[in-house]
C-alpha positions as CSV (number, residue, x, y, z in Angstrom):
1,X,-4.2,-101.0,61.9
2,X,-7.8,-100.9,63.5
3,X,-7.6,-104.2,64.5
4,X,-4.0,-103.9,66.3
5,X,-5.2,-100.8,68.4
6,X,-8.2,-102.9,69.4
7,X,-6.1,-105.3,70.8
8,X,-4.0,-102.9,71.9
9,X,-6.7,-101.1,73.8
10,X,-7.6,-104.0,76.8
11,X,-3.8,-103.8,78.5
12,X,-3.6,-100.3,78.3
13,X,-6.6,-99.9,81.2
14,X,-5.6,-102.8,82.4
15,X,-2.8,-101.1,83.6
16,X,-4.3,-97.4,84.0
17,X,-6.2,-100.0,86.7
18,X,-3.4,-101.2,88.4
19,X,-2.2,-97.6,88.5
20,X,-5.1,-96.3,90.2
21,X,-5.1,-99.0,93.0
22,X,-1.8,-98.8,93.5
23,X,-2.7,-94.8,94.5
24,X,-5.3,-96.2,96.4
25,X,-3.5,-99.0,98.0
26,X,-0.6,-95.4,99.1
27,X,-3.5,-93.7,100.8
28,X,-4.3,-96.8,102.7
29,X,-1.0,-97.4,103.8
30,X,-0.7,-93.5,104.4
31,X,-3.8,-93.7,107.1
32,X,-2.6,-97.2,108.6
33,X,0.5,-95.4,109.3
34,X,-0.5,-92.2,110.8
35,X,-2.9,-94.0,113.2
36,X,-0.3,-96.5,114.3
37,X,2.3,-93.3,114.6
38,X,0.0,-90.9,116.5
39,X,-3.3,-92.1,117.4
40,X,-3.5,-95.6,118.6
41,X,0.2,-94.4,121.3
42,X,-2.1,-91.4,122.0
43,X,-5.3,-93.6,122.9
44,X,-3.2,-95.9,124.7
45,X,-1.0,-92.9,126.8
46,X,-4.5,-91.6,127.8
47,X,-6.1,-94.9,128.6
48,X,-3.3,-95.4,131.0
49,X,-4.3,-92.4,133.1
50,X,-7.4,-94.2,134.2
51,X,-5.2,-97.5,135.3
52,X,-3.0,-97.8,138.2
53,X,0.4,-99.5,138.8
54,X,-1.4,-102.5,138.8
55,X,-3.4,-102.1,135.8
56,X,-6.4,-102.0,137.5
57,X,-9.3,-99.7,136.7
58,X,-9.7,-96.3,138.8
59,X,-11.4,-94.2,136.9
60,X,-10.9,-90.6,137.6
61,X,-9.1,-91.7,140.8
62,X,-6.0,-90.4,139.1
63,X,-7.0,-87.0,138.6
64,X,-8.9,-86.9,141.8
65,X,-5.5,-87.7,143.7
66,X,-3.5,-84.7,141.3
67,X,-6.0,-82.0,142.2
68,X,-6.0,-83.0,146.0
69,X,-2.0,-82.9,145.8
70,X,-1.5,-79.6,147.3
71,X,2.3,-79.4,145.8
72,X,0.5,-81.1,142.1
73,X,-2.2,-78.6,141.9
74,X,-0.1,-75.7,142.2
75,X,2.1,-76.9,139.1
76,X,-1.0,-76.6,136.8
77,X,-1.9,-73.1,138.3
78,X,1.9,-72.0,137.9
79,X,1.8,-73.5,134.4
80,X,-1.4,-71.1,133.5
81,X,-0.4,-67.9,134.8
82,X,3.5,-68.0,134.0
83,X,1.8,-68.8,130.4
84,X,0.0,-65.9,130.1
85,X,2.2,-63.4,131.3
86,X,4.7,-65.0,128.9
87,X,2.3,-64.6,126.1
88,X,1.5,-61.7,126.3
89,X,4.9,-59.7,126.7
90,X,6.1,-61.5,124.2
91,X,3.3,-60.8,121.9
92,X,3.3,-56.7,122.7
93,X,7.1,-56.8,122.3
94,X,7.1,-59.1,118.5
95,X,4.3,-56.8,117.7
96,X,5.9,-53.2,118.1
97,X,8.7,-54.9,116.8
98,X,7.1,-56.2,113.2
99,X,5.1,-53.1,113.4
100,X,8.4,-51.3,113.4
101,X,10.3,-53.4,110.4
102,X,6.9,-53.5,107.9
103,X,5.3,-50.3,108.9
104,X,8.3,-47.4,109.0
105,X,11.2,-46.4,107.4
106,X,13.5,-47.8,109.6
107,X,17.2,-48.6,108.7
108,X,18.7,-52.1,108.5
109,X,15.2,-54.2,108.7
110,X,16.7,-57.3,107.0
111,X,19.2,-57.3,109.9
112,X,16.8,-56.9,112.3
113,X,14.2,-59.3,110.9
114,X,17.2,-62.1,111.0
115,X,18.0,-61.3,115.0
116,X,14.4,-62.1,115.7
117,X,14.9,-65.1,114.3
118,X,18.0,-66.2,116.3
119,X,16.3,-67.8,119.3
120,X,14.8,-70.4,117.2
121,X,18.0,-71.4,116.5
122,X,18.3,-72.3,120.0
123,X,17.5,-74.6,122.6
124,X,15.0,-73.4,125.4
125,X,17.7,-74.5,127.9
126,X,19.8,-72.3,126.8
127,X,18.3,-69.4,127.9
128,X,18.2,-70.3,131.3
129,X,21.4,-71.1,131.2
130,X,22.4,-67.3,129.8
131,X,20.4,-65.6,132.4
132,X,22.4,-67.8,135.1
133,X,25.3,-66.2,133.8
134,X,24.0,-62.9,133.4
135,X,21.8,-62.8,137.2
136,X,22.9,-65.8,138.7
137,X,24.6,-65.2,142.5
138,X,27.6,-65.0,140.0
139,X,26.5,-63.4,137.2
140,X,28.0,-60.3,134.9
141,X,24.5,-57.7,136.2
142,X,24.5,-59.3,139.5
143,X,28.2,-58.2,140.2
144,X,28.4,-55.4,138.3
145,X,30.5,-56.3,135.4
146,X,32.6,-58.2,138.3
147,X,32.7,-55.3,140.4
148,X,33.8,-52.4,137.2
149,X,30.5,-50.6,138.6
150,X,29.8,-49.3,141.9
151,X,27.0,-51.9,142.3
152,X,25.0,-55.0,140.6
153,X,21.4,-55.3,139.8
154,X,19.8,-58.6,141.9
155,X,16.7,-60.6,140.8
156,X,15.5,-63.3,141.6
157,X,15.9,-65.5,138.5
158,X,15.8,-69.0,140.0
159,X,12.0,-69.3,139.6
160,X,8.9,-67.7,137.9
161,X,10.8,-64.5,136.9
162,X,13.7,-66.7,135.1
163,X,11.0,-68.8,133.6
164,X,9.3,-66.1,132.1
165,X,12.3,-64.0,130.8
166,X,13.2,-67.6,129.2
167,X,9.6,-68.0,127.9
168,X,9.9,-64.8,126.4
169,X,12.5,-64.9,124.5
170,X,11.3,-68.5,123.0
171,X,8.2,-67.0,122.2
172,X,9.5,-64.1,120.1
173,X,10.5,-65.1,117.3
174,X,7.4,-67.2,116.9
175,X,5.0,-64.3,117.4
176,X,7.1,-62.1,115.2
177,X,6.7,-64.3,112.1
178,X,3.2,-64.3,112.2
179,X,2.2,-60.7,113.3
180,X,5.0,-59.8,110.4
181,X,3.0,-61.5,108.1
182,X,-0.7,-60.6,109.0
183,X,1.0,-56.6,108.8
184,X,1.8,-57.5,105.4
185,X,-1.6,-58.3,103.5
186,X,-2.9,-55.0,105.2
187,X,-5.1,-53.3,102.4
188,X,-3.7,-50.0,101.9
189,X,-7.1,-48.7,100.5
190,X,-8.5,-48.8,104.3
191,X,-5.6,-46.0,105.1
192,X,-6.8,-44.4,102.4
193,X,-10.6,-44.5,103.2
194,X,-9.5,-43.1,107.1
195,X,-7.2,-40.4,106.3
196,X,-10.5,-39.3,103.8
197,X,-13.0,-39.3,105.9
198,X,-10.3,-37.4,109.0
199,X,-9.5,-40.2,111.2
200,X,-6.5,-39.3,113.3
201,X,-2.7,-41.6,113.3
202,X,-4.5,-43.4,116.7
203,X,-7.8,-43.9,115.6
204,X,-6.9,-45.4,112.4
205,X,-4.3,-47.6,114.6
206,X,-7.4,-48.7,116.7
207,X,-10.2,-48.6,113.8
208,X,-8.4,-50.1,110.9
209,X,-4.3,-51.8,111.9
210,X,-5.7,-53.7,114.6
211,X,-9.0,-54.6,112.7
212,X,-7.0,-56.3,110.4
213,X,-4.4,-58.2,112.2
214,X,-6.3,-59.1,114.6
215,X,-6.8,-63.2,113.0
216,X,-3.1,-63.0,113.3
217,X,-3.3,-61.4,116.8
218,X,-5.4,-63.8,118.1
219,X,-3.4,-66.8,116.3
220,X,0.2,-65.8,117.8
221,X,-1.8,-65.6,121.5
222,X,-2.7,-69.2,121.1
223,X,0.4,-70.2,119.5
224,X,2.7,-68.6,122.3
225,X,0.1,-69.8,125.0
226,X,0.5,-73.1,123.5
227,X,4.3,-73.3,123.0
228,X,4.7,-71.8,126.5
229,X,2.2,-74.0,128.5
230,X,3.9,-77.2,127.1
231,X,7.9,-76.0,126.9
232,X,10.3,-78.5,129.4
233,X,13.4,-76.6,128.7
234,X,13.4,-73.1,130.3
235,X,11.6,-74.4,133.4
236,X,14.3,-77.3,134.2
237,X,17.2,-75.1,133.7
238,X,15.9,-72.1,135.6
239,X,12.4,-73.1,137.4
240,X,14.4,-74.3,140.9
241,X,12.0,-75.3,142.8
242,X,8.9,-73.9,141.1
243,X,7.2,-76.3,139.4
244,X,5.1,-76.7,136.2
245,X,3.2,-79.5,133.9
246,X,5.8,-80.3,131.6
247,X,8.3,-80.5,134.8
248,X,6.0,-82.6,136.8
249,X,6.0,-85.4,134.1
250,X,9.6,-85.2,133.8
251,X,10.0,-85.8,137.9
252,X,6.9,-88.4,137.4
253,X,8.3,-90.5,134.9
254,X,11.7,-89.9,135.3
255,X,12.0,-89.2,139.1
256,X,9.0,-91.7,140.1
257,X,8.8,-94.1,137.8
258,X,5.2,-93.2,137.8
259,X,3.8,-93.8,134.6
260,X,0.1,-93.6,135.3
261,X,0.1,-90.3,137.1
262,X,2.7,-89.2,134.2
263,X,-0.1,-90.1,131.5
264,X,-2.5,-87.8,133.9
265,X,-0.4,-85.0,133.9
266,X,-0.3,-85.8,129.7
267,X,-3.6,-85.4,129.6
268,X,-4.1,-82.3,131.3
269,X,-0.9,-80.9,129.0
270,X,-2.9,-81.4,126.3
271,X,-6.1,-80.4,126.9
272,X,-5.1,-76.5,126.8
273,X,-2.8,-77.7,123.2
274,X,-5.8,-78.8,121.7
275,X,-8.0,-76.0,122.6
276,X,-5.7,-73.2,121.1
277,X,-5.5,-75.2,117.8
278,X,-8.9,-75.6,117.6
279,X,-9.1,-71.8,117.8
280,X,-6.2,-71.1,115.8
281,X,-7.6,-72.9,112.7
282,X,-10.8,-71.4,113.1
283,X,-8.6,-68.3,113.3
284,X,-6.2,-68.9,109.9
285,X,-9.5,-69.7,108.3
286,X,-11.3,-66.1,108.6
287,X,-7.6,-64.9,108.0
288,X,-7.4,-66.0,104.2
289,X,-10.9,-65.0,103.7
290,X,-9.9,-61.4,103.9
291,X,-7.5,-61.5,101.6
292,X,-8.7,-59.9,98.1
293,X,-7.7,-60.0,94.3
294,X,-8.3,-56.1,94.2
295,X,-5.9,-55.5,97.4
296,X,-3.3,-53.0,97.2
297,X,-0.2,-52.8,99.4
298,X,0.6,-50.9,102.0
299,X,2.9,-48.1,101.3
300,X,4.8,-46.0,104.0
301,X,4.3,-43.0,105.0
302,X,7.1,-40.6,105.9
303,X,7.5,-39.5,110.1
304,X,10.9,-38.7,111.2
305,X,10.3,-38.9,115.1
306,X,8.0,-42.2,114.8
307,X,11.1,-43.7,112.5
308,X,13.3,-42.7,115.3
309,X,11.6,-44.5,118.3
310,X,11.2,-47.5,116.6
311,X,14.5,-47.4,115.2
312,X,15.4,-47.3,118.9
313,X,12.6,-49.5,120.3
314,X,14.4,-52.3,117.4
315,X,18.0,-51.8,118.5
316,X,17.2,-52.1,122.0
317,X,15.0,-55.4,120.9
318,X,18.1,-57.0,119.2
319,X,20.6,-56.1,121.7
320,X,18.6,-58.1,124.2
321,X,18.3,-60.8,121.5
322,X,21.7,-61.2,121.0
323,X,23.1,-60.4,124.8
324,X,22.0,-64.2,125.8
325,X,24.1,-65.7,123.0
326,X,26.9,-63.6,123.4
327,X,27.0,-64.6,127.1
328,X,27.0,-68.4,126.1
329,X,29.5,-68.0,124.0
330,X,31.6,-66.4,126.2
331,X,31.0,-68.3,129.2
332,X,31.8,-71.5,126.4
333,X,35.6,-70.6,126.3
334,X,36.4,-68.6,129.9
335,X,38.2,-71.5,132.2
336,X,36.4,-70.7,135.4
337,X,33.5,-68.5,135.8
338,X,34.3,-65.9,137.4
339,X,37.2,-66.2,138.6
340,X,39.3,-66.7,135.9
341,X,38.3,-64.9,132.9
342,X,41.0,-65.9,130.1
343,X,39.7,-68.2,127.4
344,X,40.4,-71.2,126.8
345,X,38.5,-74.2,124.7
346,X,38.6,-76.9,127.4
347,X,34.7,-76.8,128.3
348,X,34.5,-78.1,124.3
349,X,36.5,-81.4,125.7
350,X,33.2,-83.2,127.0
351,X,34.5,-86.2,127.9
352,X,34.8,-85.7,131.8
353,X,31.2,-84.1,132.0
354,X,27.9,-85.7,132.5
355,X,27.7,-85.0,128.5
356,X,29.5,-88.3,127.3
357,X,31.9,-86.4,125.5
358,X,31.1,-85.3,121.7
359,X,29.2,-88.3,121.1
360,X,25.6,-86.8,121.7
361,X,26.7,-83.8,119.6
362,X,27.3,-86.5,116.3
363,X,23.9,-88.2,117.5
364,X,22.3,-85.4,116.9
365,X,23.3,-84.7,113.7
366,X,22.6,-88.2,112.3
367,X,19.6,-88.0,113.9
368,X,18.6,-84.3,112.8
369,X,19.6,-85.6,108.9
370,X,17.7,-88.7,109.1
371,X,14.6,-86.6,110.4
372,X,15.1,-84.5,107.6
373,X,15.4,-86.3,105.0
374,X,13.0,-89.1,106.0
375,X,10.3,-86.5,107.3
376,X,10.7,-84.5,104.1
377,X,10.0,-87.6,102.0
378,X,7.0,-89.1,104.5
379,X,5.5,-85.9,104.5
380,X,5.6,-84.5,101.1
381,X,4.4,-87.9,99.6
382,X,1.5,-87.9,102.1
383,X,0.3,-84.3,101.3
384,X,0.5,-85.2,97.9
385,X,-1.6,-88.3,97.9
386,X,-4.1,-86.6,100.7
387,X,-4.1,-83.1,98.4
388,X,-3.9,-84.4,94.4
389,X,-5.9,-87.4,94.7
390,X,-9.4,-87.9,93.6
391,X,-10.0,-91.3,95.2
392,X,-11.2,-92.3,98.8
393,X,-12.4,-89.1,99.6
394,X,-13.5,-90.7,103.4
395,X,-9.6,-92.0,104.3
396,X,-7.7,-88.6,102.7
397,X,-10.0,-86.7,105.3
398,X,-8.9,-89.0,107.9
399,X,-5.5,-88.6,106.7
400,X,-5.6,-84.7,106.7
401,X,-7.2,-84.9,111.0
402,X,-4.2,-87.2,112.2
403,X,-1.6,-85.3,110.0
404,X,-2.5,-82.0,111.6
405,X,-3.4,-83.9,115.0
406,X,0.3,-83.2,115.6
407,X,0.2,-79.6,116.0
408,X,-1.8,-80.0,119.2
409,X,0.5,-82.5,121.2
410,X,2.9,-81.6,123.4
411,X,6.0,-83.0,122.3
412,X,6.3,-84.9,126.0
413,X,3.2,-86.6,125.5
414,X,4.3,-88.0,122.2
415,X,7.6,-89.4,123.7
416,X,5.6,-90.4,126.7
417,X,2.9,-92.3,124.4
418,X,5.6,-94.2,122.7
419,X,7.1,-95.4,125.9
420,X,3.5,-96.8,126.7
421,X,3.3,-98.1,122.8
422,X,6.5,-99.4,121.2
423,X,8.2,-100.1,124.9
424,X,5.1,-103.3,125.0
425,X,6.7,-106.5,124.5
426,X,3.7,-107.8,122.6
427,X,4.3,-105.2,120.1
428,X,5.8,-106.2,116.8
429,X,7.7,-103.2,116.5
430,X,9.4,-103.5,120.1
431,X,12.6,-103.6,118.4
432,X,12.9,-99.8,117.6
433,X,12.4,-99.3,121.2
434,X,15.8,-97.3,122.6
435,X,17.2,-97.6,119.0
436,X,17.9,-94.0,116.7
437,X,15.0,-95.3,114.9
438,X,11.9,-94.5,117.4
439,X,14.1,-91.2,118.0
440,X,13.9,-89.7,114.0
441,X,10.2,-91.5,114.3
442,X,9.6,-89.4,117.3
443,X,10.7,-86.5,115.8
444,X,8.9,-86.9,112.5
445,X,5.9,-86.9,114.8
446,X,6.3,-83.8,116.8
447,X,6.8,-81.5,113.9
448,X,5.1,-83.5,111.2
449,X,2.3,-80.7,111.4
450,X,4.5,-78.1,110.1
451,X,5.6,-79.0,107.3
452,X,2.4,-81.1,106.2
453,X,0.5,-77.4,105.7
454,X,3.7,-76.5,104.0
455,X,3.7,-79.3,101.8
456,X,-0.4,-78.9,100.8
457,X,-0.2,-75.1,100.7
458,X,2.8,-75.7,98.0
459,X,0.7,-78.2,96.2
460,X,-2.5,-75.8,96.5
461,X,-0.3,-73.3,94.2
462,X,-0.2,-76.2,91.5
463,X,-2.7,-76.2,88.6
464,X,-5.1,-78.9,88.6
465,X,-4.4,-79.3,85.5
466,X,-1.1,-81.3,85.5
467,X,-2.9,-84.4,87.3
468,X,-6.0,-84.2,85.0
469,X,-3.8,-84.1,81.9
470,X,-1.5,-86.9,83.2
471,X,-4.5,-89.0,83.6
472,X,-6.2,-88.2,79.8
473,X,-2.5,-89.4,78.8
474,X,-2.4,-92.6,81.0
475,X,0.9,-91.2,82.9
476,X,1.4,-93.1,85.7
477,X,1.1,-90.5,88.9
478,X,4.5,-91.5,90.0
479,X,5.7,-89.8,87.1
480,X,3.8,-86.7,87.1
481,X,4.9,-86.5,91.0
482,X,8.7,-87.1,90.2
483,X,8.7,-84.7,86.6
484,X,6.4,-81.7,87.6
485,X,5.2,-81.8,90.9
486,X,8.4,-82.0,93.0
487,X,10.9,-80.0,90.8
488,X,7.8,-77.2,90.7
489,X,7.7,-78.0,94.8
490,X,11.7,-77.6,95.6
491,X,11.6,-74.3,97.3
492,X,9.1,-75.8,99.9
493,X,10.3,-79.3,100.1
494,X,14.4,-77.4,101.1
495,X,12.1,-75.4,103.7
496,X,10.6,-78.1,105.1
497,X,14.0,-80.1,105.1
498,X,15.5,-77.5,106.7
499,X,12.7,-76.9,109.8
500,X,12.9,-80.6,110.4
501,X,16.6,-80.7,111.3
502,X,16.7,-77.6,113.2
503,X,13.9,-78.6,115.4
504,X,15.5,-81.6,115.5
505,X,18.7,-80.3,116.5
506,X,17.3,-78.1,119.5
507,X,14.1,-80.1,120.8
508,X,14.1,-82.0,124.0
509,X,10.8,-82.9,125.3
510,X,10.0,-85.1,122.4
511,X,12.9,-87.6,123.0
512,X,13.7,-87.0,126.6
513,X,11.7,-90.0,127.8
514,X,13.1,-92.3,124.6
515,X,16.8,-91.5,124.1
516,X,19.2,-94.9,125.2
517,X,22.1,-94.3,128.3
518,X,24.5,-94.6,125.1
519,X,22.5,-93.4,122.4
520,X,21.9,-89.7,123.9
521,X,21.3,-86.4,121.7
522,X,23.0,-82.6,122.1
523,X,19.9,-80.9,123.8
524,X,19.1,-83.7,126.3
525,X,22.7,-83.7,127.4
526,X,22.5,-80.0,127.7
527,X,19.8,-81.2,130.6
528,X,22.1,-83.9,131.9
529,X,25.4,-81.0,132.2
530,X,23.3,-78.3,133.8
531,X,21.5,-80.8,136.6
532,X,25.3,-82.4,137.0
533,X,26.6,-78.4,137.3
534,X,29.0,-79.0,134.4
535,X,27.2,-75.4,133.4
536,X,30.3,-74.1,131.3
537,X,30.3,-77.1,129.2
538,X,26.4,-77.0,128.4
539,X,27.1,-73.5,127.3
540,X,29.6,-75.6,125.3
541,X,27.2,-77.5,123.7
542,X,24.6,-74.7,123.2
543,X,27.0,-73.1,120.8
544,X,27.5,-75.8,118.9
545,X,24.0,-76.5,118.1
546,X,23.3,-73.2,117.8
547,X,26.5,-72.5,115.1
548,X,25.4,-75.7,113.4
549,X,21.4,-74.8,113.0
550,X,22.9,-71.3,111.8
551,X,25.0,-72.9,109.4
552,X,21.9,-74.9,107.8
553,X,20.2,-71.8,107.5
554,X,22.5,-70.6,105.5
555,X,22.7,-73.0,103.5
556,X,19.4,-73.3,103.1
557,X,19.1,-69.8,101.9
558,X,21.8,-70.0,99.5
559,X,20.0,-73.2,98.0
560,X,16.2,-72.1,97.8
561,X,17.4,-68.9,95.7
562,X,19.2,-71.2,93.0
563,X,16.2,-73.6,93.0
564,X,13.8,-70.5,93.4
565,X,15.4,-69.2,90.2
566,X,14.9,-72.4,88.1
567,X,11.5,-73.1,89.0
568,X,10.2,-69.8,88.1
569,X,11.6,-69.8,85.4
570,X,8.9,-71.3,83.0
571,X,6.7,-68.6,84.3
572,X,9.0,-65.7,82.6
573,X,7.6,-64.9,78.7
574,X,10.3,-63.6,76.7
């Protein structure tokens, strides 16, 4: 017997070898990709802002001729201040409003936590489009419910003020989730410790709330700043003629054909991206260092008149929430706006509009699975080899910089740097250029961030222990990934699954610049109608993307409590 499990013995690690470099061999394959994905188009997109038409070398002759362009110049300055005054409405307004659903005893909170969520549901054009109706020359305030009230209210929504009603309504929801969650690891023993030593409802508000939300107030400022310094939507559909960044590379590129000035713009689109997520991971560091095992949660206290104005303050929040999607759905079915009201589905026949008929609806939704599913898969395995292995320590932290890279790139910068990169004849992977393929690649890119925290934070939960134990046993990793790791990871990998194909369903900037004449997708033909004035018909399309991202939701919902329940499970002694 000795003898047979000595010869036994030399396969065995043999093959516990082969195991080992084929993890290896993953993580190389992981970093080759992610630097052909996102850094060596990125490299080459901001190498071409120092070229000319010609390919000759300028320099900074580029930027020089941007900042000298009186009409150029004043883009970048319209960008920065409609930004901050987006920002910081919208993060006063999400605040009072989580403050309001965590903090009081407010009725109907889960209602009022999904409202918030609507407008992510929703394409950024499609606000523009809502406030046309609703304040356009035409519009239900601008008339006075067509004439029902002795007069309208006018304002001037074709420009900065449309832009930043638009801005804030996109930036809402986005501030809301993460001031809602910094209000929620509040210590309550701090409350405690003021109302002791006679601290008054406002000082401990200024002393100890915003003391300790204020990683998550300074996180949602650079998030909003960011999502509203690089956002293409709201700006094309009700910017007129004021100008911004992510417009002026549209007009470049598009409009110009001007792809070295286009790259210049990039550039300075990013610069600003890459500064706030700097900060903001600085920020979510200090942020999990306050958190502590002997914590205790914050518990309400009663205060009829306070529940009462943010009861109000919340009601008034989600009326203005929903107004704009009730308005696009109405203005979807009434035959012509506004002079005949009756309803009627013919706007949902796309085929004499600039649209293409339903075809770029069905795109979309191939597109938006195959993003899903192949991003879920890409990502997770990536997180997994980059978080559970214990091998190439140098490439997994390469890895981990280019897959959170993402997070700080404008999504027109990606679809511009893959025009410059797979759009190159000498490239081997030419072929993908104007095929689905580079779009799901594209979109994989833009929100690959996302869901690669989501992925390691889910695998941070995990037990060392199940890798360590696998390896004592000589069970492959493959194994271990497919039998614990991912049944154990279900609730996040459905998440991440799911924020794939919404984003996919709604984003525009990242495909713009890539999507075919006969291979176009729902939100870019939403661009296409409302530039063509097919306006009811874009509303059209907005409500079917947005019932069809609130139908995934749902869905998703319904499915991570079933897998939620099953997972846990093994941690319930009986």
């Amino acid at each position: 017997m000795e003898k047979r499990s000595a010869a036994l013995t030399p396969p065995v690690r043999r093959n516990w070898g082969e195991l080992l470099n084929l993890q290896n061999f993953l993580i190389v394959i992981l970093v080759i990709t992610l630097t052909f994905t996102i850094l060596v188009p990125l490299c080459l997109l901001f190498s071409k802002a120092f070229f000319n038409s010609k390919a000759e070398f300028i320099g900074i002759q580029n930027f020089i001729n941007y900042f000298t362009t009186p009409s150029l110049a004043q883009s970048l300055w319209n960008t920065i201040w409609v930004s901050l005054l987006s920002t910081g409405i919208a993060a006063t307004l999400a605040f009072v409003y989580a403050y309001g659903i965590s903090r009081t005893a407010i009725r109907g909170k889960a209602f009022l936590h999904y409202v918030a969520m609507l407008p992510l549901f929703e394409p950024t054009m499609m606000h523009g489009i809502a406030l046309t109706y609703l304040f356009g020359n035409q519009g239900i305030v601008t008339t006075g419910i067509f004439g029902l009230l002795p007069s309208g209210i006018h304002i001037p929504i074709y420009g900065p003020v449309g832009i930043v009603i638009s801005e804030v309504i996109y930036l809402f929801p986005q501030a809301f989730l993460i001031f809602i969650t910094a209000l929620s690891i509040t210590d309550q023993r701090l409350y405690e410790a003021a109302e002791t030593l006679g601290a008054g409802k406002v000082r401990t508000f200024l002393t100890v709330t915003l003391p300790s939300v204020k990683y998550g107030l300074i996180s949602a400022i650079f998030v909003c700043f960011t999502a509203c310094f690089t956002d293409f939507g709201a700006p094309q559909a009700i910017g007129g003629k004021f100008n911004v960044l992510a417009t002026d590379i549209y007009k470049q590129v598009i409009g110009q054909q001007n792809m070295s000035m286009g790259a210049t713009v990039g550039i300075l689109l990013t610069i600003p991206a890459i500064i706030a997520f700097v900060v903001d991971r600085l920020v979510e560091r200090k942020q999990r260092s306050m958190l502590s095992s002997k914590s205790t949660p914050y518990r309400i206290a009663g205060g009829k008149v306070r529940d009462i104005i943010y009861q109000l303050f919340g009601v008034i929040m989600a009326i203005l929430i929903l107004i704009p999607i009730i308005t696009i759905a109405c203005a979807s079915l009434i035959k012509v706006w506004p002079y005949n009201l009756n309803f009627s589905f013919k706007h949902y026949d796309f085929s004499h509009v600039a649209g293409s008929g339903l075809d770029p609806f069905w795109t979309s939704l191939q597109v938006s699975f195959l993003t899903a599913i192949v991003g879920t898969i890409v990502t997770f395995l990536f997180a997994y080899l980059i978080e559970k292995s214990r091998h190439l320590n140098g490439l997994r932290q390469i890895g981990y910089f280019l897959s959170v890279l993402p997070l700080a790139l404008p999504g027109m910068v990606i679809g511009l740097a893959y025009i410059f990169f797979f759009n190159n004849p000498n490239n081997p992977m030419n072929w993908i250029y104007g095929s689905m393929i580079i779009l799901v690649l594209a979109n994989i890119t833009h929100f690959y961030g996302v869901p690669f925290i989501t992925a390691t934070t889910a695998l941070k939960k995990l037990d060392k222990e199940f890798e360590l134990v696998s390896e004592s046993m000589r069970v492959p990793f493959y194994k271990t990934l497919m039998r614990v790791t991912v049944p154990m990871c279900l609730p996040a990998i459905i998440e991440i699954a799911m924020y794939l194909f919404v984003n996919s369903m709604v984003t525009v900037s990242a495909v713009v610049f890539l999507r075919s004449a006969d291979l176009n997708l729902a939100a870019v033909a939403l661009v296409n109608m409302e530039d063509a004035g097919d306006v009811a018909a874009a509303a059209a399309m907005a409500v079917l993307i947005v019932i069809t991202n609130i139908i995934v939701r749902l869905l998703y919902t319904l499915l991570s409590k079933k897998v939620r329940k099953k997972t846990e499970a093994w941690q319930i002694r009986k």
